[in-house]
C-alpha positions as CSV (number, residue, x, y, z in Angstrom):
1,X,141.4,-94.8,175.3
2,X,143.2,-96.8,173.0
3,X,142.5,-99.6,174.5
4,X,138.5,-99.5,173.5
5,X,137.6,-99.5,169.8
6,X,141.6,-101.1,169.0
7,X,141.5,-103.7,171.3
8,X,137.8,-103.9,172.8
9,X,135.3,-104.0,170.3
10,X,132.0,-103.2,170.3
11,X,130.0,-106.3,170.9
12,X,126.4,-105.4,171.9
13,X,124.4,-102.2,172.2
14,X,123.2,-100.9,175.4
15,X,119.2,-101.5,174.6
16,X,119.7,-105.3,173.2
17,X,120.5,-106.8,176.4
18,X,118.1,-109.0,178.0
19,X,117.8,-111.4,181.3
20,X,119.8,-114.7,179.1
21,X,122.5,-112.5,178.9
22,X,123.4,-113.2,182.1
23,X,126.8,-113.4,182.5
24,X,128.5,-112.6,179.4
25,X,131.2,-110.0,178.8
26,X,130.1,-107.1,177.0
27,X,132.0,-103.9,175.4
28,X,129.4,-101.1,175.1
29,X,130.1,-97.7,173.7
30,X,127.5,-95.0,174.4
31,X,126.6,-91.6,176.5
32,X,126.0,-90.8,180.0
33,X,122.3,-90.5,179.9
34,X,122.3,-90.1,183.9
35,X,124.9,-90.6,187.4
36,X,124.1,-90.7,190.5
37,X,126.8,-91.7,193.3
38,X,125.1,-93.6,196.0
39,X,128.4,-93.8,198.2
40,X,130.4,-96.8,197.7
41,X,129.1,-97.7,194.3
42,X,128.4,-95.5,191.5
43,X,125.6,-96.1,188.7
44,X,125.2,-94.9,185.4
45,X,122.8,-95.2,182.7
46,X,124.5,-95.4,179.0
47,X,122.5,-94.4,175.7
48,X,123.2,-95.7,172.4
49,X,120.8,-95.7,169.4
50,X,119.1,-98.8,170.4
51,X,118.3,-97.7,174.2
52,X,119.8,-98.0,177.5
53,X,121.5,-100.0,180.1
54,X,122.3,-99.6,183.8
55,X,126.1,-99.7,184.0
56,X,127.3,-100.3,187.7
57,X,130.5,-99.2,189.2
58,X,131.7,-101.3,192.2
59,X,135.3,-100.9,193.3
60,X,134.9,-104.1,195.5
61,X,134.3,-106.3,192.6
62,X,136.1,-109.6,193.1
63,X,138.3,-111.4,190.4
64,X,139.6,-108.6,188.3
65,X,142.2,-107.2,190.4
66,X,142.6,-103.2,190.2
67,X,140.6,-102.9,187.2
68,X,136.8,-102.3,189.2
69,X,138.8,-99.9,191.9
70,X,140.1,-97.8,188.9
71,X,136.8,-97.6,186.7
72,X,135.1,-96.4,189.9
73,X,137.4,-93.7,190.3
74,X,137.4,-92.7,187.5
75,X,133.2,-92.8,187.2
76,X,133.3,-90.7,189.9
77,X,134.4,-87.9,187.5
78,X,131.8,-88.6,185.0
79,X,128.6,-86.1,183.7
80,X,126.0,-85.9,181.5
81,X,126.4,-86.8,178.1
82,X,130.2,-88.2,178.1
83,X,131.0,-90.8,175.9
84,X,132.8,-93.6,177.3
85,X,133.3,-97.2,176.5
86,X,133.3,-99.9,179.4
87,X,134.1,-103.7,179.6
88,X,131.7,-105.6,182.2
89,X,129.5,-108.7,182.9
90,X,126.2,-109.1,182.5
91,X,124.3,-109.5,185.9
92,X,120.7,-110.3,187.0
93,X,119.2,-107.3,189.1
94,X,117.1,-110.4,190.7
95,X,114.0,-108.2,192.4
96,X,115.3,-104.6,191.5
97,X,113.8,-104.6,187.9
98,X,113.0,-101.7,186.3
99,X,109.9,-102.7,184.2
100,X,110.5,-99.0,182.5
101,X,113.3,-100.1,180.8
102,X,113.8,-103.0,177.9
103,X,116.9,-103.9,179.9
104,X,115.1,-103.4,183.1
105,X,116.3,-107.5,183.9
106,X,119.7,-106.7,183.9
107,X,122.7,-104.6,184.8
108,X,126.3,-104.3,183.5
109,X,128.8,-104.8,186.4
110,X,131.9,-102.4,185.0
111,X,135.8,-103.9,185.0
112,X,137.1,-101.3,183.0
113,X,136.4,-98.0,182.3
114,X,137.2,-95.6,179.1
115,X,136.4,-91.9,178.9
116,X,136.5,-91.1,175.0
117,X,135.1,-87.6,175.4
118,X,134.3,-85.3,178.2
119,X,131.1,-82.6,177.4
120,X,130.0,-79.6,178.0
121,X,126.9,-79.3,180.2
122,X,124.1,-79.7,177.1
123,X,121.6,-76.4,176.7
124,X,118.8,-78.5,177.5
125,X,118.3,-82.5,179.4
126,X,118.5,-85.3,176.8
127,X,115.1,-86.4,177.8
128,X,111.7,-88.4,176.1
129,X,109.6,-85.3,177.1
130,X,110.9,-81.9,177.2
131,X,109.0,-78.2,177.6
132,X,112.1,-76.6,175.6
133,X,111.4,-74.4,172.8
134,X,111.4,-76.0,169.3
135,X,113.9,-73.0,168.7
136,X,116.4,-73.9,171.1
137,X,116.1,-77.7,170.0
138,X,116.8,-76.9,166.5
139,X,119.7,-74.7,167.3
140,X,121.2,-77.6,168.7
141,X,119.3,-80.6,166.4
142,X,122.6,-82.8,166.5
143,X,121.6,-83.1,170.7
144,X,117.7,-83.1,169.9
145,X,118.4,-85.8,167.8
146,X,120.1,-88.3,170.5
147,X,116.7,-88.2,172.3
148,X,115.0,-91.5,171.9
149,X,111.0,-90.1,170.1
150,X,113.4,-88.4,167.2
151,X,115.5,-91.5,166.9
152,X,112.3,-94.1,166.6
153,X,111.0,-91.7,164.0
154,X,114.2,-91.5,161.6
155,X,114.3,-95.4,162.0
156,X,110.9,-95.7,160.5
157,X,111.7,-93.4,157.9
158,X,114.8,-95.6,157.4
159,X,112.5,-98.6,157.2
160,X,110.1,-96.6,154.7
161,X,113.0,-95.6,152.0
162,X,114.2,-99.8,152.1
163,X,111.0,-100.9,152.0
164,X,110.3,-98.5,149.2
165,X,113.2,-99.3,146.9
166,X,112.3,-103.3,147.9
167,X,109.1,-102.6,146.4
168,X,109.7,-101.0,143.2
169,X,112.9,-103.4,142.5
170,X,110.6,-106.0,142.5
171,X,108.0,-104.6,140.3
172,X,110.8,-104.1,137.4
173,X,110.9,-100.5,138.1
174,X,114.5,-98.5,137.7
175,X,115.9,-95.9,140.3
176,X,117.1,-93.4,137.8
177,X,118.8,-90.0,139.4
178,X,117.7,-86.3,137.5
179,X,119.3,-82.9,138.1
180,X,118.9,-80.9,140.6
181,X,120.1,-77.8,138.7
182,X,117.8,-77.0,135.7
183,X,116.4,-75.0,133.4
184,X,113.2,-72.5,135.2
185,X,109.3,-73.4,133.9
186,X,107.1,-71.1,135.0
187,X,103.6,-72.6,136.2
188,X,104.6,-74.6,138.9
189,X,105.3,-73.4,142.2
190,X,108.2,-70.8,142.7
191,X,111.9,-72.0,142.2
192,X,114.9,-71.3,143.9
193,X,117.4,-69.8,141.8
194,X,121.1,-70.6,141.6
195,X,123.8,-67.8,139.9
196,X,125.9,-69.6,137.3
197,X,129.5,-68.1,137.5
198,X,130.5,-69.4,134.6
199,X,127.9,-68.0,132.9
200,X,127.1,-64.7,134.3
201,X,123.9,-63.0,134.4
202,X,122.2,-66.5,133.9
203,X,120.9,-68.7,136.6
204,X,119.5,-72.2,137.4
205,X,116.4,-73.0,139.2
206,X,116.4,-75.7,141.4
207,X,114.3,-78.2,140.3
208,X,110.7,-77.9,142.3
209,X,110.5,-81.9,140.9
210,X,111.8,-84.5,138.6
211,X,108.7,-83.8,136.3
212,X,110.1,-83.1,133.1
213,X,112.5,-85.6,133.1
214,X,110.6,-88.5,134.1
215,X,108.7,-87.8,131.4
216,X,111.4,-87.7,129.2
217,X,113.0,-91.3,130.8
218,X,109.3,-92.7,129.2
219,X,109.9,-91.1,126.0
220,X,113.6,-92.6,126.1
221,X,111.9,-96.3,126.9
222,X,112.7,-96.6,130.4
223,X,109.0,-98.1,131.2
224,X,109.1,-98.2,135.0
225,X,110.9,-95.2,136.6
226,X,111.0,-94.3,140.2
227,X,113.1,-92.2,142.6
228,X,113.7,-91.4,146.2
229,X,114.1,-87.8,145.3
230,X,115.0,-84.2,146.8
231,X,112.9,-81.2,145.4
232,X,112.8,-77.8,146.3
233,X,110.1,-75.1,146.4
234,X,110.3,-71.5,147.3
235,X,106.8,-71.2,149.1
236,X,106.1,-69.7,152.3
237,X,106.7,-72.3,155.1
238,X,104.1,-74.2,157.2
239,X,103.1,-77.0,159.2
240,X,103.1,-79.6,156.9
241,X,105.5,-78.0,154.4
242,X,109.5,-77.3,154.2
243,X,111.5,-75.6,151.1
244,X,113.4,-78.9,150.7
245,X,111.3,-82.1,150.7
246,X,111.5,-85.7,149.5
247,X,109.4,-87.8,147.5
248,X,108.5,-90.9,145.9
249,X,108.5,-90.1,142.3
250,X,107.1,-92.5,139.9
251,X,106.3,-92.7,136.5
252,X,105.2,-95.7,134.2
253,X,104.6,-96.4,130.2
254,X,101.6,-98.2,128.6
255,X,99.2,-97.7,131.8
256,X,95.7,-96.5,132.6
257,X,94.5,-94.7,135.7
258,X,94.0,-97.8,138.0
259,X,97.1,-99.4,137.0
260,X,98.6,-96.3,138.9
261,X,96.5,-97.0,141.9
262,X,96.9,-100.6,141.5
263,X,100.8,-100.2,141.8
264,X,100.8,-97.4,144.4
265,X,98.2,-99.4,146.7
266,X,100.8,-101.8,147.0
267,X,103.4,-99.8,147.4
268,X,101.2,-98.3,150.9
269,X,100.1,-102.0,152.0
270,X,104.3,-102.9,152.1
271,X,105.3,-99.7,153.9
272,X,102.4,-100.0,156.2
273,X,103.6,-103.8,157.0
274,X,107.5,-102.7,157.3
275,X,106.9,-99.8,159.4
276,X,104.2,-100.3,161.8
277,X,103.2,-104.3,161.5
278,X,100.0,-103.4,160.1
279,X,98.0,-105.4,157.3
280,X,95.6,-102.5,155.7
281,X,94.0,-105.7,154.1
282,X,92.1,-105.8,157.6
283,X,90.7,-102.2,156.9
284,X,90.7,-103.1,152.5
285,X,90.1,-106.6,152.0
286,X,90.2,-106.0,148.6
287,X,93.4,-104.8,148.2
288,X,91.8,-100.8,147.1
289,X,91.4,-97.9,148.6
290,X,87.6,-96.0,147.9
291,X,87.2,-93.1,144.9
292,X,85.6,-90.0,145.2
293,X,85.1,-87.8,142.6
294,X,86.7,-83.8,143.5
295,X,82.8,-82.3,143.0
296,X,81.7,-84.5,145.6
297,X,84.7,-84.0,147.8
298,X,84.5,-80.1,147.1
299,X,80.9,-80.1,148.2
300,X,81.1,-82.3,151.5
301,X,84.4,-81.1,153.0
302,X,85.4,-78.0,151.3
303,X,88.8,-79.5,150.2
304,X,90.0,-82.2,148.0
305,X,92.0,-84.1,150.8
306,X,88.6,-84.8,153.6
307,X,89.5,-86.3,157.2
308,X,87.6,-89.3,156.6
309,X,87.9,-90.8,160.0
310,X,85.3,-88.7,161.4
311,X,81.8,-87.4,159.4
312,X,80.3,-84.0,159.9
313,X,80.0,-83.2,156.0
314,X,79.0,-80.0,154.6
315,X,75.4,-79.1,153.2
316,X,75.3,-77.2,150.6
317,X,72.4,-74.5,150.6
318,X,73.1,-72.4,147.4
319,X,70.0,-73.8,145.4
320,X,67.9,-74.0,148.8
321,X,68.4,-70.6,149.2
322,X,67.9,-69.5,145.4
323,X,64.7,-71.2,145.4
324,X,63.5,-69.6,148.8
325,X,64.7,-65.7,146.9
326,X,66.6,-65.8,150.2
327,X,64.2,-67.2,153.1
328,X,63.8,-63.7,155.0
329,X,67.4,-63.8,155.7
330,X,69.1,-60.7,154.3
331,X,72.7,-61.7,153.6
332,X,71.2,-64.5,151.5
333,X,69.1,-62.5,150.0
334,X,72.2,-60.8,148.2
335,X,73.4,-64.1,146.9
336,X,70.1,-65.3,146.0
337,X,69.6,-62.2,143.8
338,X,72.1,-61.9,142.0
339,X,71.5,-65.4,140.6
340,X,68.0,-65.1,140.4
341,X,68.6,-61.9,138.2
342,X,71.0,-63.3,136.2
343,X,73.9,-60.8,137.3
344,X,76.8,-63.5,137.5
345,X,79.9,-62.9,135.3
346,X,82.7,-65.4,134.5
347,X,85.3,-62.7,135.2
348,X,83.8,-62.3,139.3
349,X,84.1,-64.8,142.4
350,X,81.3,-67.4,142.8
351,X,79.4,-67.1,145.8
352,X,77.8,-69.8,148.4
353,X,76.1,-71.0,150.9
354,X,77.0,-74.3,153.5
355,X,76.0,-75.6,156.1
356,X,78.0,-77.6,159.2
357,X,75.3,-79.5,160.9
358,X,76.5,-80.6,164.3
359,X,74.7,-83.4,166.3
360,X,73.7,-83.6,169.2
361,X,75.0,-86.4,170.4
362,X,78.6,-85.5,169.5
363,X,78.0,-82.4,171.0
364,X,75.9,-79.8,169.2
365,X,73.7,-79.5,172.5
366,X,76.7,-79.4,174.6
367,X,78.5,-76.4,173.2
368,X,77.5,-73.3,175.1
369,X,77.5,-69.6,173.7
370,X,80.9,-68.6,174.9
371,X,82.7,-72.0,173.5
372,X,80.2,-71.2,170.3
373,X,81.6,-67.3,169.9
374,X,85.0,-69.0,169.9
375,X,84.7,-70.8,167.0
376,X,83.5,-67.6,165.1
377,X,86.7,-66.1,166.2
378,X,88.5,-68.9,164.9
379,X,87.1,-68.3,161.5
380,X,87.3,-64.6,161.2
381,X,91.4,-65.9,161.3
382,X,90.7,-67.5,158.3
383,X,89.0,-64.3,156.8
384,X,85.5,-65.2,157.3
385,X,83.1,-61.8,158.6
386,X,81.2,-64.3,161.2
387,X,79.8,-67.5,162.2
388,X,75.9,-67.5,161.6
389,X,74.5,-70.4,163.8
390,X,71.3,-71.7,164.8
391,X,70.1,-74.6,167.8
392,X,67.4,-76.5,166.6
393,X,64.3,-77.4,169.4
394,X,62.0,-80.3,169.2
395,X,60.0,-79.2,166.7
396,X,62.1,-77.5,164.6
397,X,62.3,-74.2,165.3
398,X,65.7,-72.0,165.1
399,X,67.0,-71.3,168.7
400,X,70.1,-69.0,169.8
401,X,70.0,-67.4,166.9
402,X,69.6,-63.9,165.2
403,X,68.8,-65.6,162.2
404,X,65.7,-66.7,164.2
405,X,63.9,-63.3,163.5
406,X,63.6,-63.3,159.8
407,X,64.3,-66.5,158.6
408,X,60.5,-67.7,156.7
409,X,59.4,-71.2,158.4
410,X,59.3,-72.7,154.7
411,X,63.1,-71.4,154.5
412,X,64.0,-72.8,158.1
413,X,62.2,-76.2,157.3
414,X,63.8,-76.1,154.1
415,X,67.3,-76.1,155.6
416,X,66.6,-78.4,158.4
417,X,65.3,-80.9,155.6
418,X,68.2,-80.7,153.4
419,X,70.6,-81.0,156.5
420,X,68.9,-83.1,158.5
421,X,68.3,-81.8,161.8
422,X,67.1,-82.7,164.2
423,X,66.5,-81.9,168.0
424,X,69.7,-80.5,170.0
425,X,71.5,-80.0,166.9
426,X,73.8,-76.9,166.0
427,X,73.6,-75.4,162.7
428,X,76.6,-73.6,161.1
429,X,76.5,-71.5,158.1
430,X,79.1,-70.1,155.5
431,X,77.9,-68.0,153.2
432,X,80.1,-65.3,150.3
433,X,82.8,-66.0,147.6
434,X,83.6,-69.6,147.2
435,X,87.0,-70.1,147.8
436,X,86.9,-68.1,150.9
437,X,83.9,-70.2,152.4
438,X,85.4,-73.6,151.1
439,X,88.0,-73.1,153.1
440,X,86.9,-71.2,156.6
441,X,84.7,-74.6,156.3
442,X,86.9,-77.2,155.5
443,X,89.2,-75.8,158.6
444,X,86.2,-75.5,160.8
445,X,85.2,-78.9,159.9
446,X,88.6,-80.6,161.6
447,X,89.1,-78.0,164.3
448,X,85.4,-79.2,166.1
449,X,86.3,-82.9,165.4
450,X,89.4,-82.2,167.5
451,X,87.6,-80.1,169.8
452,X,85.1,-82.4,170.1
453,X,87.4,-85.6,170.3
454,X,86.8,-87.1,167.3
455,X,90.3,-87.2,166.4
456,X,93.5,-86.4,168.1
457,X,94.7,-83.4,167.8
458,X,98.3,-84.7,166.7
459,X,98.6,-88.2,165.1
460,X,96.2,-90.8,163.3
461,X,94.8,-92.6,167.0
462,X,95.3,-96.1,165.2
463,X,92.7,-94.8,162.1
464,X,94.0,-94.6,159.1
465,X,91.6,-93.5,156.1
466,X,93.0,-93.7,152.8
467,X,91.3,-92.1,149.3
468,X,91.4,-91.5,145.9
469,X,90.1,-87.9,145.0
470,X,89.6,-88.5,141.2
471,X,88.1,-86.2,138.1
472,X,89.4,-82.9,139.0
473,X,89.0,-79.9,136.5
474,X,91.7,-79.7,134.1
475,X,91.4,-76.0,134.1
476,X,90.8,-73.0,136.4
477,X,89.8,-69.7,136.3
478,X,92.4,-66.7,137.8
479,X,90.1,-63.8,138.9
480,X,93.8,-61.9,138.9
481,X,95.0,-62.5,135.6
482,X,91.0,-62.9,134.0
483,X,92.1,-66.0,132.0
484,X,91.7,-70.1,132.6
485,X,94.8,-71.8,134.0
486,X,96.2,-75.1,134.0
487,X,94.7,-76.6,138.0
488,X,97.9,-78.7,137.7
489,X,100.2,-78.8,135.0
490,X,99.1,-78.3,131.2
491,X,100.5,-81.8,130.6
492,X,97.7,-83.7,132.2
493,X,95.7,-85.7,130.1
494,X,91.5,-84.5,129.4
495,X,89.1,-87.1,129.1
496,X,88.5,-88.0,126.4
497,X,84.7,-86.8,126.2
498,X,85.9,-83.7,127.7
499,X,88.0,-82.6,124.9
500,X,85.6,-81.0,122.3
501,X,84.7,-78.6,125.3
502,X,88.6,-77.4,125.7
503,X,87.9,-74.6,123.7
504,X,84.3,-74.5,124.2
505,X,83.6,-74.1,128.0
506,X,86.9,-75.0,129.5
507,X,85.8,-75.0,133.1
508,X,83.8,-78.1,132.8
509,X,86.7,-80.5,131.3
510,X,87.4,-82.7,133.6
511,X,90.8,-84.5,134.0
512,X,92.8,-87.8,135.0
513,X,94.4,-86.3,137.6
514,X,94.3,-87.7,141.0
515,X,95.6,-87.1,144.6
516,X,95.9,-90.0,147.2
517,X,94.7,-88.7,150.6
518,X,95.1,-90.1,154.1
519,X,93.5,-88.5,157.6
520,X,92.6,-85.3,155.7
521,X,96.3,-85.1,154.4
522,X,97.7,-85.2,150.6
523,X,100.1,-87.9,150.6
524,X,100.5,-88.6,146.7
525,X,98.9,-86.6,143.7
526,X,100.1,-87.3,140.0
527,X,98.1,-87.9,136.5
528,X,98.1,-89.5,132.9
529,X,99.8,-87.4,130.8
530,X,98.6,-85.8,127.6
531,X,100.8,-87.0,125.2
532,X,98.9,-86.0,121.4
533,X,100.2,-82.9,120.2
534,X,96.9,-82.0,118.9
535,X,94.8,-81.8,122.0
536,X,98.2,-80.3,123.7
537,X,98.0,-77.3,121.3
538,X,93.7,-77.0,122.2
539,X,95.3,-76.9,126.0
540,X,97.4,-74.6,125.1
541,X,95.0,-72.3,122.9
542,X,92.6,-72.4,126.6
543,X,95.3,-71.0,128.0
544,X,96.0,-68.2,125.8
545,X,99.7,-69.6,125.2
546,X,100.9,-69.5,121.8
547,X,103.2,-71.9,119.7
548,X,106.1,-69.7,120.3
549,X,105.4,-69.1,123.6
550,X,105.0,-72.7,124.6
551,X,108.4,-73.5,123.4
552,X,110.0,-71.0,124.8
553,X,108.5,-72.6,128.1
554,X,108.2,-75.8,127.1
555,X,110.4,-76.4,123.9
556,X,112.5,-79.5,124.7
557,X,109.7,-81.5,126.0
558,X,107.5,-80.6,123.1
559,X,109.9,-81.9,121.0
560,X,110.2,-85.4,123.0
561,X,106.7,-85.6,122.5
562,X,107.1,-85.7,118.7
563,X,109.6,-88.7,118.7
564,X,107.4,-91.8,119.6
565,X,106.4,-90.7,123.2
566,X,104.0,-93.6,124.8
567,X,100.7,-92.9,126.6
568,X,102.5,-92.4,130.3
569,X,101.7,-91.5,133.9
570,X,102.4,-91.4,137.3
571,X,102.3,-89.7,140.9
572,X,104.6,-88.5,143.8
573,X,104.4,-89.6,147.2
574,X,105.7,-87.1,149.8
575,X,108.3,-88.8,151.6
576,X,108.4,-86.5,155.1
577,X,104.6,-86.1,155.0
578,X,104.3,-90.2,154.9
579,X,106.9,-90.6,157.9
580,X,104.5,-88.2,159.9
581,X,101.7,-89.4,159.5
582,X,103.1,-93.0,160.1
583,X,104.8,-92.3,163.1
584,X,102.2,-89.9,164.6
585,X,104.8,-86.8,164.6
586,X,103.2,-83.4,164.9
587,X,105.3,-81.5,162.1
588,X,107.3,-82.5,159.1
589,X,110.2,-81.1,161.4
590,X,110.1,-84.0,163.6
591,X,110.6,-86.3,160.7
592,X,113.6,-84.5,158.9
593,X,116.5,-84.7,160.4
594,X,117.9,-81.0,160.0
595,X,114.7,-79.2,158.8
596,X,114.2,-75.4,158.8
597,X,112.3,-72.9,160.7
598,X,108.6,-72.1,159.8
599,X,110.3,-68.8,158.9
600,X,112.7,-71.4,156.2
601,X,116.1,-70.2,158.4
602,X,118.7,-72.6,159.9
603,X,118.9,-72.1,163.2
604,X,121.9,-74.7,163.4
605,X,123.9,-73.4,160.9
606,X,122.7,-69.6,160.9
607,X,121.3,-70.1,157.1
608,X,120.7,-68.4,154.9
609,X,123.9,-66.0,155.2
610,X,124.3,-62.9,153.6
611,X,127.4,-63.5,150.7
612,X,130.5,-61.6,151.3
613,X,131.3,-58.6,148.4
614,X,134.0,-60.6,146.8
615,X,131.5,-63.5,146.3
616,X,128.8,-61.0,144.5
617,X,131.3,-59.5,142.3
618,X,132.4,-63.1,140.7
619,X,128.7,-63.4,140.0
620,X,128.6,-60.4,138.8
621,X,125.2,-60.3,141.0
622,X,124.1,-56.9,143.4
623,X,121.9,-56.8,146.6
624,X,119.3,-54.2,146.7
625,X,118.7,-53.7,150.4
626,X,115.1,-54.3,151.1
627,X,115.3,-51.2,153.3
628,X,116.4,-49.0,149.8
């Protein structure tokens, strides 16, 4: 072996070689992807980063003495996944391409061979495609990572961080580090916490993001700030979420709302460019992405991050049914009283009615009962009680329906007006507390686009729709706790014609707070932040915190504040949701290259473990058993 890497170097990869490399001398380093002995010559394909090459083995090879005879005796012994090195010539394969392969042209006659390390058979074939269990792959991620869709997708995220730090550098921004260990905020989501030994019985939380301290970098006069940075969140895990993420963070001084999306815009245009050869000025001439307001979003999709690349809005039928006292139909009946009558209190759930409208043409005529009773079941997962439906005929009446019997024909031309029906189309309807119907909607909205092939059901199908969902509440109401909470963070900044109505009628102040949305995913979300002490202590006061309270929580920012802070803002981009959705991946686990379970574990490395005695008693820290 010492012969390769001390005296033959590396000089090409096995996927760069192409038909005018005919007849050079290469040195390739790599693993034996496949072998197959055809008697008399053996052939080999080796894998490297960059792809593969056909090596051939030939101990009749002319001009190099011994050397051919000895590498193909020693191929002879070789399986899958060695790593070797070999020194060989370049040679045409003439009408034996393999259009399959980038070096399909050519072929690597061997002269000499070098076995670096022999392998144990792998659990599972190093293969594009693969029915092995995601479990089994991440138990062994360091093999599931040689194969070629895993590699392609770490190389764009590769390509997204350079492009990203290109980016900022040239707009005078400053990659600036914060801690990972800090102090725990409550109101954000759940941190991690880390035992201090030195001093015991305290802890650290790991920082959920670099929030506080970017804010404090504008206070200190740093301007431009941004970070490619970890953050860590204790929430349950799922599809599109891991307890250890990256982001984008960004923050700027002296800047409005649209010089945030002004910067950030330009920040997706380059990584769109870099990573996939795409100019979004094709699909945004103007350089901008579209704004919609979160009301509006809210009421269309049921979310505040809508699939745009499809349509199928929602209908709203609250007032329709409130001015029909129900319409004959019983369960809206309920909800129509109770508004009607004035019964409403702050302190319970809002209740609604929506309504999916499905066309005929896309397929509201085609779904039959059974496929239709399959999407109810779907939404009872979601806690829903049912799916009320209705098929609308040529003229208008309600068919496959038992909402048919009772529902008044003002009532049923009513909703066919306001959702525009019209013959062969499906009806859907949602109706009870808010949240609960915003989202059994919002999922049911995606899951018949997919079933109806709108959209893929995994990756953007060469659409991508990008938008600004803008003017969200500052505030919201917890039915748990029976007080108004900040919808964000109780740093974001009111409008300014909002603020007498803080301590008025808090839910109706709006905020500048934004999220930046792509194919019905959040892919950024930030705000201006409120930076007057005097409408911070009105947020506050709508929050039932006190003075000493909030600096308990909030002490050392507070006191930034006072010492010439500048209006500021900014955002966060999530880094391993961006490389999914650019790459077309179907989980955040495909983009990260050691990511946990969607039970958080490690299958890999068997984490987390459970600390040995000697361990707990330094920290001064004991167990309860769950099972105690």
């Amino acid at each position: 072996m010492a012969r390769f890497i001390d005296e033959l170097k590396r000089n090409a990869h096995c996927g760069q070689l192409r038909a005018q490399d005919e007849g050079k001398e290469v040195v390739l380093f790599g693993w034996v992807a496949s072998y197959r002995d055809h008697g008399g010559c053996v052939f080999v394909d080796l894998r490297d980063r960059e792809g593969i090459t056909q090596l051939v083995f030939d101990p009749d090879r002319k001009g190099h003495g011994d050397l051919p005879k000895a590498a193909y005796e020693l191929a002879q012994s070789l399986r899958s996944e060695w790593v070797i090195g070999v020194r060989g010539l370049v040679v045409g394969r003439g009408s034996n391409k393999n259009p399959r392969l980038a070096t399909g042209e050519i072929e690597v006659h061997v002269i000499e061979l070098g076995v670096f390390n022999k392998a144990e058979t792998p659990p599972f074939e190093i293969i594009d495609e693969l029915d092995t269990s995601e479990e089994k792959r991440l138990q062994y991620r360091y093999l599931d990572l040689r194969r070629a869709p895993l590699q392609r997708t770490l190389r764009i995220r590769h390509r997204l961080h350079q492009a990203t730090r290109r980016y900022f550098d040239d707009k005078g921004f400053l990659e600036l580090e914060t801690p990972f260990m800090v102090k725990y905020t409550p109101g954000g989501a759940r941190n991690f916490l880390v035992p201090s030994r030195t001093h015991q019985g305290k802890f650290y939380a790991l920082a959920e993001s670099p929030q506080l301290f970017k804010q404090l970098y504008m206070v200190a006069g740093f301007d431009r700030y941004f970070q490619i940075v970890k953050c860590f969140r204790d929430e349950d895990p799922r599809l599109d979420r891991q307890p250890e993420f990256t982001q984008i963070d960004v923050e700027m001084s002296f800047v409005s709302q649209d010089d945030v999306f002004r910067t950030m815009e330009g920040l997706i245009f380059a990584l769109w460019k870099e990573a996939l050869g795409i100019d979004l000025h094709d699909l945004y001439p103007e350089g901008r992405f579209p704004e919609m307001p979160f009301e509006e979003s809210m009421k269309h999709y049921g979310n505040d991050k809508p699939d745009l690349r499809f349509d199928l809005p929602h209908t709203d039928l609250t007032g329709v049914v409130i001015d029909h006292a129900g319409g004959g139909i019983p369960f809206f009946k309920d909800i129509a009283d109770k508004f009607i009558k004035g019964t409403y209190r702050r302190d319970l759930p809002a209740e609604i009615i929506k309504a999916l409208r499905v066309p005929a043409q896309i397929g509201g005529n085609s779904l039959s009962r059974t496929e239709v009773d399959k999407l109810e079941e779907f939404v009872k997962g979601m806690g829903a009680k049912g799916l009320a439906r209705a098929k609308v005929d040529a003229e208008g009446n309600w068919t496959q329906s038992p909402l048919a019997k009772t529902v008044t024909p003002e009532m049923r031309k009513a909703i066919n007006e306001a959702v525009g029906a019209k013959d062969g189309d499906l009806i859907l309807f949602q109706f009870g507390k808010e949240s609960v119907v915003q989202t059994v909607m919002a999922n049911l909205r995606v899951h018949l686009a997919k079933k109806l092939k709108l959209i893929p059901e995994v990756g953007h199908g060469g659409k991508f729709k990008f938008l600004w969902v803008v003017n969200p509440p500052l505030f919201e109401y917890d039915d748990e706790a029976k007080k108004w909470v900040a919808a964000h963070h109780a740093f974001t900044r009111p409008h300014d014609t909002d603020v007498a109505l803080i301590d008025q009628d808090p839910g109706k102040v709006l905020c500048h707070r934004y999220d930046l949305v792509l194919n019905g995913f959040e892919i950024g979300g930030g705000s201006i932040r409120l930076h007057d002490p005097a409408v911070q202590a009105k947020v506050f006061a709508a929050m039932g915190i006190g003075e000493e309270e909030a600096r308990q929580k909030f002490g050392f920012l507070l006191d930034a504040l006072k010492f010439g802070a500048p209006p500021h803002g900014g955002i966060a981009v999530g880094m391993d949701r961006l490389a999914m959705l650019v790459s077309g991946a179907e989980s955040l686990r495909d983009v990260i290259p050691f990511p946990k379970t969607q039970k958080g574990t490690d299958l890999m490395t068997d984490a987390p473990t459970r600390p040995s005695p000697d361990q707990l008693t330094e920290l001064r820290i004991r167990v309860i058993d769950p099972q105690s």
